[in-house]
C-alpha positions as CSV (number, residue, x, y, z in Angstrom):
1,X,0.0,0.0,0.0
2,X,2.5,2.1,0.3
3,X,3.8,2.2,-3.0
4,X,0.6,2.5,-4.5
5,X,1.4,5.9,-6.3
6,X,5.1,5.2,-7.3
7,X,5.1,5.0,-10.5
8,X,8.2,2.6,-10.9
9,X,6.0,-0.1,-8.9
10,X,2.9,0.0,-10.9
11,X,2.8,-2.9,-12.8
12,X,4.1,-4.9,-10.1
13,X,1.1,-3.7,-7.5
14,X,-1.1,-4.5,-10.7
15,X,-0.3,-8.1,-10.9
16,X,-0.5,-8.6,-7.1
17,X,-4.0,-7.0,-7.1
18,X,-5.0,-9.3,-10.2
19,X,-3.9,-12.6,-7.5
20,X,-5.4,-11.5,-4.7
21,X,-9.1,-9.9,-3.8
22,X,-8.5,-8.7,-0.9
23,X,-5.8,-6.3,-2.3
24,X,-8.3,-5.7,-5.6
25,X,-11.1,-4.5,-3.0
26,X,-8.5,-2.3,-0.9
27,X,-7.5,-1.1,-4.8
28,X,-11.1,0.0,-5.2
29,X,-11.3,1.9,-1.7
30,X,-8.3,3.6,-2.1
31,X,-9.4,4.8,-5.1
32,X,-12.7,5.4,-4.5
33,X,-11.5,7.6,-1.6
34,X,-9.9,9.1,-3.1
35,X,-12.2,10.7,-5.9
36,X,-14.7,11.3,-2.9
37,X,-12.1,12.8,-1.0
38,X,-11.5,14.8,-4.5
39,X,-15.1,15.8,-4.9
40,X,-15.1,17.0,-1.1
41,X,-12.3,19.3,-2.1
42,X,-13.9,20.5,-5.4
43,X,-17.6,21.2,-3.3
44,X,-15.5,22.8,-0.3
45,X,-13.6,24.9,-3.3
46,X,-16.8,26.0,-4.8
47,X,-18.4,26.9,-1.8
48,X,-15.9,28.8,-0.6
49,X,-15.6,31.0,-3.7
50,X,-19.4,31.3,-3.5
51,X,-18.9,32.8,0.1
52,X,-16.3,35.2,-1.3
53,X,-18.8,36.3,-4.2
54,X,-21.2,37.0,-2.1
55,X,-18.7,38.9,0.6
56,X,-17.3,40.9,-2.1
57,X,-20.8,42.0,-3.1
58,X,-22.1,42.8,0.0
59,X,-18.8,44.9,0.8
60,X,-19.8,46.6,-2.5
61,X,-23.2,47.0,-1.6
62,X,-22.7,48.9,1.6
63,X,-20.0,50.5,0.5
64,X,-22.2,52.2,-2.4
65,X,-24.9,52.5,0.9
66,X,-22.8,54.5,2.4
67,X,-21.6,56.6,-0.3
68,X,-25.2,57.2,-0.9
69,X,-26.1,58.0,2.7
70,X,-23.6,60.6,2.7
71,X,-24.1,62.3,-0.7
72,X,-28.0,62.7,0.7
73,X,-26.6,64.1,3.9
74,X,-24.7,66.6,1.7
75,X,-27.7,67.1,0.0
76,X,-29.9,67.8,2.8
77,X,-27.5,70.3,4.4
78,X,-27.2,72.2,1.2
79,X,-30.9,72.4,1.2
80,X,-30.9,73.3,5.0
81,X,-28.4,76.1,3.9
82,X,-31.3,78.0,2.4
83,X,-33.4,78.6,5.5
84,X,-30.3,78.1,7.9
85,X,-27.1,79.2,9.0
86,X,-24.3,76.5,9.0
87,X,-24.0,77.0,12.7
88,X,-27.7,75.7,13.2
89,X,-27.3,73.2,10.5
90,X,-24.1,71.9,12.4
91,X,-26.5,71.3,15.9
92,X,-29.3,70.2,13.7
93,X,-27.2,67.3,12.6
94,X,-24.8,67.2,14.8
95,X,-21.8,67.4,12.7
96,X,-18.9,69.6,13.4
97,X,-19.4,73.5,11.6
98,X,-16.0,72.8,10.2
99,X,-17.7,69.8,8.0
100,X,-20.8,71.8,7.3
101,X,-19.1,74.4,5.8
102,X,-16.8,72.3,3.4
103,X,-20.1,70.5,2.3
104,X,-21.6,74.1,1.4
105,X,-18.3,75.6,-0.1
């Protein structure tokens, strides 16, 4: 067993498994364990680059969330700026005057 994958000993593990079953069935396991085991790693490999889709687009999702949340608050103060001062505006929202009055500039 192993030798199994050395390839300078594969005809002579070939004519041992044609003489005895019980090496022939052990043959079939290993192999057979070896495509599931395979398959595992191909549906784990998948999966996993499903999971990083779907984390890259939900970083991209908030990411344009956010850019949207604060081009409306940008929006809203410059509409605020026509009835308000930027010093109300700032304790309105709560943001610092300083921020306010790049947003109006």
């Amino acid at each position: 067993m192993k030798y199994f994958e050395d390839e300078g000993k594969q005809s002579i593990i070939e004519d041992v498994i044609k003489q005895e079953e019980g090496i022939a069935m052990a043959d079939k396991i290993i192999k057979y364990m070896s495509q599931e085991w395979i398959d595992q790693l191909n549906e784990e490999f998948e999966q996993l680059s499903i999971n990083n889709s779907i984390r890259m687009e939900n970083a991209r999702i908030k990411r344009a969330k956010e850019k949207g949340r604060e081009e409306g608050q940008k929006d809203l103060i410059k509409l605020l700026s026509q009835t308000m001062t930027a010093e109300e505006i700032s304790k309105a929202t709560q943001k610092p005057l300083e921020e306010i009055q790049n947003i109006l500039k």
